[in-house]
C-alpha positions as CSV (number, residue, x, y, z in Angstrom):
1,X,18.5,-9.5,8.2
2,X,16.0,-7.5,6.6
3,X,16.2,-3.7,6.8
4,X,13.6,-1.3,6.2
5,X,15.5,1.9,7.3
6,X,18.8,3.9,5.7
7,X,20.8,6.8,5.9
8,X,22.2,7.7,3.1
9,X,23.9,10.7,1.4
10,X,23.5,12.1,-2.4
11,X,25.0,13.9,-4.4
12,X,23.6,15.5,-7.9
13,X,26.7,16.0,-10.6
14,X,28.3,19.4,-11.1
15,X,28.0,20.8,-14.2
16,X,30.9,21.4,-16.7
17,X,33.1,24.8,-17.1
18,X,32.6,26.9,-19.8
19,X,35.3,26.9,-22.0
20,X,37.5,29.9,-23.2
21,X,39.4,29.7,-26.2
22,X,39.6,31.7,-29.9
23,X,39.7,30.5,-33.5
24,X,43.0,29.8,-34.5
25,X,43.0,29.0,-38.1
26,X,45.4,30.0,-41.0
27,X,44.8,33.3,-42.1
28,X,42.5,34.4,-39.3
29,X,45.3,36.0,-36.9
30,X,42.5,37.4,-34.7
31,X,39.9,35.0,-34.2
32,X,37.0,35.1,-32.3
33,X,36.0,33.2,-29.6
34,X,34.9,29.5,-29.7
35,X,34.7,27.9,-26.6
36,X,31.8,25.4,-25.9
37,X,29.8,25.1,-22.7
38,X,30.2,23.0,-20.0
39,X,28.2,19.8,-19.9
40,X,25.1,19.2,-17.5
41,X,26.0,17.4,-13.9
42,X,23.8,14.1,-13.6
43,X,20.9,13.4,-12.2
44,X,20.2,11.3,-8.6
45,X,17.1,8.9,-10.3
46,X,15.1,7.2,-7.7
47,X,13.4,3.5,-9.7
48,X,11.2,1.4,-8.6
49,X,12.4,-1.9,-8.6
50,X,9.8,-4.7,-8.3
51,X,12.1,-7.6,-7.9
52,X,13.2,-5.5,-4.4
53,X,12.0,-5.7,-0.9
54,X,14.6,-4.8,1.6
55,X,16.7,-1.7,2.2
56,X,19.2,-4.1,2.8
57,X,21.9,-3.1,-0.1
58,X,21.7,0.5,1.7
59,X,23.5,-1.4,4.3
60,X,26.5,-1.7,2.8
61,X,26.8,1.4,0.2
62,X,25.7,5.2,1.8
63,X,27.0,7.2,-1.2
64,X,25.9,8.1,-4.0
65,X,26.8,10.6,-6.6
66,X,25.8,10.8,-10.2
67,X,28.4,11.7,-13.0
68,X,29.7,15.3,-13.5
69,X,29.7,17.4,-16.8
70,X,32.8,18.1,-18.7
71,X,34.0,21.6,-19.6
72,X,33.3,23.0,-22.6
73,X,35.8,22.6,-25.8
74,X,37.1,24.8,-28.3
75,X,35.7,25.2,-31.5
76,X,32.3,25.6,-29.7
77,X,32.2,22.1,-29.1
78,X,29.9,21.1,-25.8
79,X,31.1,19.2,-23.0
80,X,29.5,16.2,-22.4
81,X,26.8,15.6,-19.8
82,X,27.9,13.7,-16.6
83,X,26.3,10.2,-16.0
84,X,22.4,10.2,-14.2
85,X,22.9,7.8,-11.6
86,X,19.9,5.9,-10.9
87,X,19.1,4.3,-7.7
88,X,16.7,1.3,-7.3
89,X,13.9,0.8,-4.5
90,X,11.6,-2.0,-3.3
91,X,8.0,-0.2,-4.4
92,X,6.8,1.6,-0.8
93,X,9.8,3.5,-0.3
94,X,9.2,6.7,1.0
95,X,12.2,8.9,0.8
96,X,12.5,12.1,3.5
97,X,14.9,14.6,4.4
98,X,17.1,13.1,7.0
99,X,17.4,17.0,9.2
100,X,13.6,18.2,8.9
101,X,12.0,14.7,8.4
102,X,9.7,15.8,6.0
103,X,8.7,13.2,2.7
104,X,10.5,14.2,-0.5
105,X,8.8,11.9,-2.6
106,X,6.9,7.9,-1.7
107,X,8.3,5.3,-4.6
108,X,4.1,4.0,-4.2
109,X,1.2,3.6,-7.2
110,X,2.2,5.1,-10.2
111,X,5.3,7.3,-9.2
112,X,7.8,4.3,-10.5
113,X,10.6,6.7,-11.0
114,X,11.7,10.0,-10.2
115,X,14.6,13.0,-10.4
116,X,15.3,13.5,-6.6
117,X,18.2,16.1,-7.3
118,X,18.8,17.7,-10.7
119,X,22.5,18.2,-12.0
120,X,24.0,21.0,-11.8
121,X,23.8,23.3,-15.5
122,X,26.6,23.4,-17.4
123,X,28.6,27.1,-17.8
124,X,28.3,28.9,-21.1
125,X,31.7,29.4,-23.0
126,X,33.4,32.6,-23.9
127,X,32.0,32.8,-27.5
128,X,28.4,33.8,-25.4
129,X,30.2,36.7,-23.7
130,X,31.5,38.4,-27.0
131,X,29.8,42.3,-27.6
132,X,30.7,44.8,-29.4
133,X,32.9,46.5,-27.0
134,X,33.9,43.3,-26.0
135,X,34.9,41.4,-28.9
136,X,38.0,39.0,-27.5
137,X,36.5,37.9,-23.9
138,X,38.7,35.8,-21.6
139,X,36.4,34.7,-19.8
140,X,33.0,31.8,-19.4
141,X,30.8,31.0,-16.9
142,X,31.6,28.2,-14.5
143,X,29.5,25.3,-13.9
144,X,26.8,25.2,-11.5
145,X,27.6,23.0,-8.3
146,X,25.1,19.4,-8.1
147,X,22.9,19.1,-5.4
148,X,23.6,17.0,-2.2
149,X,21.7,15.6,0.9
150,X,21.1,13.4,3.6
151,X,17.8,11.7,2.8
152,X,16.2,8.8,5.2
153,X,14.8,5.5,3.3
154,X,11.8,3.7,4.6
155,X,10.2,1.0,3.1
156,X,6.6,0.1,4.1
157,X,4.6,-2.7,3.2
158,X,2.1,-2.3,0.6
159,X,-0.3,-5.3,1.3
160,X,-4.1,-5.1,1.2
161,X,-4.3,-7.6,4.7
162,X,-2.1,-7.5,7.3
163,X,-1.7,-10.2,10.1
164,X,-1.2,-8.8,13.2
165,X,0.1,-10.9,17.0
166,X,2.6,-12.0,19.0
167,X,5.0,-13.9,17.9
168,X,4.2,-17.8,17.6
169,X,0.7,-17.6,17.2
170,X,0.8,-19.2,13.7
171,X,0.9,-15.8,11.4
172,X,3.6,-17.6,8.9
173,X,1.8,-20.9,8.9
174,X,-1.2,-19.2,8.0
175,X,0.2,-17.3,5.2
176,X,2.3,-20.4,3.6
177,X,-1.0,-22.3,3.5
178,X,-3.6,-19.2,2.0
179,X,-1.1,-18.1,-0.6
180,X,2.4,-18.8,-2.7
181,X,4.9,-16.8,0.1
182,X,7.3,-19.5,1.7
183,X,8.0,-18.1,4.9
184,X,10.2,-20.3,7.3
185,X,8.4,-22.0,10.0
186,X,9.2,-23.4,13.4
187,X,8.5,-23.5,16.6
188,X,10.5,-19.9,17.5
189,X,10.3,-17.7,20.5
190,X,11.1,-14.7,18.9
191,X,9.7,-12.9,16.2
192,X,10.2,-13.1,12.2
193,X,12.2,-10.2,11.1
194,X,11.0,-10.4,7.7
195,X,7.6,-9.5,6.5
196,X,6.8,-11.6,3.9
197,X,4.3,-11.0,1.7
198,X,1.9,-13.5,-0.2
199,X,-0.8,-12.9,-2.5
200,X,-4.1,-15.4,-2.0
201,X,-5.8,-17.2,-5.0
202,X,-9.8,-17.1,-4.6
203,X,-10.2,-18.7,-8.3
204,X,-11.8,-16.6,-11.4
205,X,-9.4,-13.7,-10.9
206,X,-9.9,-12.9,-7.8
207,X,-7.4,-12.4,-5.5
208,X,-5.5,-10.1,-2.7
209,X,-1.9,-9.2,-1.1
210,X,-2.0,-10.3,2.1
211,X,1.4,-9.6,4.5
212,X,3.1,-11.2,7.8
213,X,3.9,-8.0,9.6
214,X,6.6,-9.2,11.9
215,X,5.3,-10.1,15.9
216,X,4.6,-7.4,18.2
217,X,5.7,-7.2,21.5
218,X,3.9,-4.9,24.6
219,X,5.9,-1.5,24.6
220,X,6.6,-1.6,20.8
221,X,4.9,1.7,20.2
222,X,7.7,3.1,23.0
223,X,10.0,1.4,20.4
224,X,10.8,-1.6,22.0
225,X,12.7,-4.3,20.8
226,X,11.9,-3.6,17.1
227,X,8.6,-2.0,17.7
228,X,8.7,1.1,15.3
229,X,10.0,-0.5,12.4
230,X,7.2,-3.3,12.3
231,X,4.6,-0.8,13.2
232,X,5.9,1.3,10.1
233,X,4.7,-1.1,8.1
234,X,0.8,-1.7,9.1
235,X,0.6,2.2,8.2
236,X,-0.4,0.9,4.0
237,X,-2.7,-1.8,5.0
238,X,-6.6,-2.1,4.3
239,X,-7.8,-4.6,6.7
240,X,-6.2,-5.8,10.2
241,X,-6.3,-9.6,10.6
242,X,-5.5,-10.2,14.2
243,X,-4.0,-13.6,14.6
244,X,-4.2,-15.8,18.4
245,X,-3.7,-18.8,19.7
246,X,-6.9,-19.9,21.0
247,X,-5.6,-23.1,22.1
248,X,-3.1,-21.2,24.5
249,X,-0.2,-23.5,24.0
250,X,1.9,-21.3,25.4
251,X,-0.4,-20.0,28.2
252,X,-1.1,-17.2,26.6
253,X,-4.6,-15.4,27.0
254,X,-5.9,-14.8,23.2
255,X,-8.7,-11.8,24.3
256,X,-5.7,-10.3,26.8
257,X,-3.7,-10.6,23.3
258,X,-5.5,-8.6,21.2
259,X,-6.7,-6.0,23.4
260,X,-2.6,-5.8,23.4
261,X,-2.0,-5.9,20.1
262,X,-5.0,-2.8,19.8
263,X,-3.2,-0.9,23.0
264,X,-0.1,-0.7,20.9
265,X,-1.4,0.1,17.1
266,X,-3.5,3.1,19.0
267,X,-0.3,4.6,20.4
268,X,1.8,4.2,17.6
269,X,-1.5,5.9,15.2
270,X,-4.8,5.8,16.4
271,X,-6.3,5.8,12.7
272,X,-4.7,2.0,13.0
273,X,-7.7,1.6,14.7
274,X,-10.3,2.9,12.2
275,X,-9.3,0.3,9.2
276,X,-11.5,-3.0,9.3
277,X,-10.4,-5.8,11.5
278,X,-11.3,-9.5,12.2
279,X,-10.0,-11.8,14.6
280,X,-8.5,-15.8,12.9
281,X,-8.6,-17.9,16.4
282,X,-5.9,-19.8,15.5
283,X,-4.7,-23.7,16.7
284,X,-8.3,-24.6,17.5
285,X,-7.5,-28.4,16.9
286,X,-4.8,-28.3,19.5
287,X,-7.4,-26.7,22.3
288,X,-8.1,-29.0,24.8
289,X,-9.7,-27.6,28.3
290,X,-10.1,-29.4,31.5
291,X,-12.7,-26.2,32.8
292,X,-15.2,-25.9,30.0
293,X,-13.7,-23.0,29.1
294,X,-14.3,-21.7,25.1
295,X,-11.3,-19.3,23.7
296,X,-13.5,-18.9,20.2
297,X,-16.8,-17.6,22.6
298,X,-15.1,-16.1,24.6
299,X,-13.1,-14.1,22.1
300,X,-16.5,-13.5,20.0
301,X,-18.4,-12.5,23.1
302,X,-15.7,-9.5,23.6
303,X,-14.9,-8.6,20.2
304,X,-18.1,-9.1,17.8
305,X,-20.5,-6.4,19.9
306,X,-17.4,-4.1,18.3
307,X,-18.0,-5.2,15.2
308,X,-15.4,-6.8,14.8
309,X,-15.5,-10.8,13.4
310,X,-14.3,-13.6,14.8
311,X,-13.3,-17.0,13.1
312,X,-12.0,-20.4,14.3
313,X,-9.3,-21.7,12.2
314,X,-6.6,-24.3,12.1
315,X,-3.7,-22.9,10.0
316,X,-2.1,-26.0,9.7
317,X,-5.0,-28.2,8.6
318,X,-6.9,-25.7,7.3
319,X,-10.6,-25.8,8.6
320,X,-12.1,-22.8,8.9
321,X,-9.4,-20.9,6.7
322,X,-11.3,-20.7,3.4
323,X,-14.4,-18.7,5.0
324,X,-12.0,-16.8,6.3
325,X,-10.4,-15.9,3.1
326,X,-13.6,-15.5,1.4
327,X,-14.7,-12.8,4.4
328,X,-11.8,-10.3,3.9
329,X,-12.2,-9.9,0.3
330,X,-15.9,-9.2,0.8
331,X,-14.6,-6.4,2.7
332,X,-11.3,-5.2,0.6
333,X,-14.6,-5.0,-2.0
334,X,-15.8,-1.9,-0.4
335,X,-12.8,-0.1,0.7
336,X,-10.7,1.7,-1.6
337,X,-7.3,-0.6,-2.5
338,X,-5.3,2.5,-4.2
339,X,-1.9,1.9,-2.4
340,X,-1.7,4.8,0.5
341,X,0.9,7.2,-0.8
342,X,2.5,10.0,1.3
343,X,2.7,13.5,0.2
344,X,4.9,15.8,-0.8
345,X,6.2,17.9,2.0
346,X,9.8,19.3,1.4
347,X,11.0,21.5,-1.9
348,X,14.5,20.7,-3.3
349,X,15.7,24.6,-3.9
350,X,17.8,25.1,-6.5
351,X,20.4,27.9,-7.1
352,X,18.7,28.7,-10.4
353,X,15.6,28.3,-8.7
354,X,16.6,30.7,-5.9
355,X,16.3,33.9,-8.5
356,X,13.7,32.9,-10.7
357,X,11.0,36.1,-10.9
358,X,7.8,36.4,-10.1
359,X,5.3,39.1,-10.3
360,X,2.6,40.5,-7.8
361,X,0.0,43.0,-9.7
362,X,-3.7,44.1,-9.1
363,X,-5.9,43.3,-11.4
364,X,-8.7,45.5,-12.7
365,X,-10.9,43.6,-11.0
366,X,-9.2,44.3,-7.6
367,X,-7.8,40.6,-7.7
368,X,-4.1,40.3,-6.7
369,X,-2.7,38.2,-9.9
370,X,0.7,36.3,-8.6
371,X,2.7,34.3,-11.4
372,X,6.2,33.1,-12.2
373,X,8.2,30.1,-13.7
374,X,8.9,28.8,-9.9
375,X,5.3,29.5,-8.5
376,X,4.0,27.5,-11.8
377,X,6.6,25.0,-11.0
378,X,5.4,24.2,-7.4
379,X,1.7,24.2,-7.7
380,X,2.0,21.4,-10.6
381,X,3.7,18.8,-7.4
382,X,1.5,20.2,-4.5
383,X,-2.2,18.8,-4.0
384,X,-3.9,21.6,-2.4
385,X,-7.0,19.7,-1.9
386,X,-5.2,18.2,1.4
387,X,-4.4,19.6,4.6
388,X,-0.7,18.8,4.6
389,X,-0.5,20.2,0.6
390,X,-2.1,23.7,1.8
391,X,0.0,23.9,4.5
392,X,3.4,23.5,2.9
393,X,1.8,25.6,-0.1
394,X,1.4,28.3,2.5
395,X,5.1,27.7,3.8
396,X,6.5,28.4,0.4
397,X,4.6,31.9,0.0
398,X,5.8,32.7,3.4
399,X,9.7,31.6,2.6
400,X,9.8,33.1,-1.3
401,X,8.7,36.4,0.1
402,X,5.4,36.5,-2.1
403,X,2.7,36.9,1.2
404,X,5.7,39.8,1.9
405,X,5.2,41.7,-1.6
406,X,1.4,41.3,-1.7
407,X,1.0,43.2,1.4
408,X,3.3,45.8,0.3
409,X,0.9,46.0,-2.4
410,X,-1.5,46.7,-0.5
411,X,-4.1,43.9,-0.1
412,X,-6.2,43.0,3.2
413,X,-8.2,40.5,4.7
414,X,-10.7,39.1,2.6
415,X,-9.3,39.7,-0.9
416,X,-8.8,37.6,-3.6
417,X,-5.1,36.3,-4.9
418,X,-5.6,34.1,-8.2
419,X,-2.7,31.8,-9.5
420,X,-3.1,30.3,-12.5
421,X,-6.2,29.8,-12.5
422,X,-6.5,29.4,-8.6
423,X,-7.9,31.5,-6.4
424,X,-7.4,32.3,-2.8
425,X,-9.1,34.3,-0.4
426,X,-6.5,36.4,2.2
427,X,-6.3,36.0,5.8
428,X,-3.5,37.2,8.2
């Protein structure tokens, strides 16, 4: 059964104790103190794992928690640090908080492997605590607790083609004959769960990912049968290859099928819509008609004025398939392949985090200068040049208090606020 959806809960380590305990050595009867600090809690690692590409093991195990640090030892000897526990993905696995929904981070491109939740720190032991008015304390600083969560795994397809029907139309054929995926084939009446995912050979290096996204079904974008989770996946591909049956074997109509197949993409995400498309008329050398009729003209008649291309192929002998082939990656050519990658949208808030400082000051220049470790922290994840970035960028002055402090220092509409090296113009 292929899964490309999970719940699960983690769980960041606690860090150790800090230890309290004083020199006891011959001849010393008042030692001072010694104890160590507590080790650091482990980290929850997200990895890429190529050799992945189902969320299927998630299935079966919905708890994770790294390591925990040990308390601190005498003779200011450091606890050790708990275990990172890293957990492996199939790459395209966008990882969300499970109550808002929002994306914490998309396993995609070149983020391979990331901290999700730190460990918690480790307490300092008594022998940090001694002063001079306080030269025997009893006692150290506890550990701080590890992080945990709820997150929601999704895996979506990263493939540069995708094929796109109802079920039976000969998308698995196709893809068995163009590239090295092994899909199995027969004559079903319900759809592949799996998408499989192939990558074609056009000789002297050139070559492209293409993916059989599972059969739709009418009312999928509603989320019927498993409408939403094949969807999901057509959300990372470049160009839409709409697979029919022209020969209508099973009575189908192939123009009625794609205007179907296009009905549901544009109410799951009308940018669907926007991404090239063709048309393979598929099972042309089992047509036979008794009226004259022609499923390829017809089909090119409807669809090419669109711009949209049509081509007559036979999947299983293979006429027609290469020019085809040849087609899409004149187009993947001029669009830009990068792997689509989600944005950050939810801050993990730490309790060190929590009380970091930050200043708000007037320059002499009547800018508003705004700085701090945790302001520096979040502008180096957050793209600003995107709509999403800017918004949860404005969320996060909002929350920390920092739009707060700058108008109780005063500024109005129109001035300037400059973050390292940024600038922003206010508005209310």
């Amino acid at each position: 059964m292929f899964t490309d959806r999970a719940k699960v809960f983690i769980k960041s380590g606690d860090g150790g104790n800090g230890h309290v305990s004083f020199r006891r050595e011959l001849y010393v009867p008042n030692g001072g103190p010694d104890g160590g600090d507590g080790g650091r809690g482990g980290d929850i690692i997200f990895q890429v794992d190529k050799g992945l590409n189902t969320l299927v093991d998630f299935r079966h195990v919905r708890k994770y928690v790294a390591g925990n640090g040990e308390e601190g030892k005498k003779k200011r000897c450091h606890g050790a640090d708990g275990k990172d526990l890293i957990i492996k993905v199939p790459e395209g696995t966008v990882v969300k908080d499970f109550e808002s929904g929002k994306v914490i981070t998309d396993m995609s491109g070149e983020n391979q492997r990331e901290v999700i939740l730190k460990g918690g720190k480790g307490g300092l032991g008594n022998m940090h605590f001694a002063t001079a008015t306080m030269q025997v304390p009893k006692y150290a600083q506890p550990g701080q607790p590890g992080q945990e969560l709820w997150v929601q795994l999704e895996l979506k397809v990263l493939a540069d083609v995708g094929l796109v029907g109802f079920p039976n139309v000969g998308k698995s054929t196709l893809l068995s004959r163009v590239s090295n995926a092994r899909p199995k084939i027969a004559n079903y009446h319900f759809t592949t769960l799996n998408p499989h995912l192939g990558v074609v050979n056009l000789g002297d290096g050139n070559s492209f990912v293409m993916a059989d996204i599972p059969g739709l079904i009418e009312g999928a974008s509603e989320g019927a049968g498993l409408g939403h989770e094949f969807l999901r996946h057509i959300e990372r591909t470049k160009i839409l290859l709409h697979v029919v049956d022209a020969a209508s074997v099973e009575g189908r109509d192939p123009v009625e099928d794609v205007r179907a197949i296009m009905d549901e993409l544009s109410a799951y995400n009308p940018e669907l819509l926007t991404l090239p498309q063709a048309i393979a008329a598929n099972k042309l050398d089992a047509y036979y008609s008794e009226d004259g009729k022609d499923p390829l003209e017809e089909l090119k008649k409807e669809f090419e004025p669109k711009g949209i291309p049509v081509f007559g192929i036979s999947a299983v002998s293979g006429k027609g398939v290469e020019e085809l082939l040849h087609y899409l990656f004149e187009v993947l050519k001029t669009v830009d392949r990068t792997p689509k990658v989600f944005e950050k949208e939810f801050e993990i808030v730490y309790a060190g985090d929590r009380n970091l400082p930050y200043t708000v000051e007037q320059a002499e220049d009547g800018v508003f200068v705004v700085e701090g470790p945790r302001i520096e922290k979040m502008l180096g994840y957050t793209n600003l040049d995107s709509e999403k970035g800017f918004d949860f960028f404005q969320k996060f002055l909002k929350q920390t208090g920092i739009l707060a402090d700058l108008e109780k220092a005063g500024i109005k509409e129109g001035d300037t606020v400059r973050m390292y090296g940024l600038e922003f113009d206010y508005y209310k």
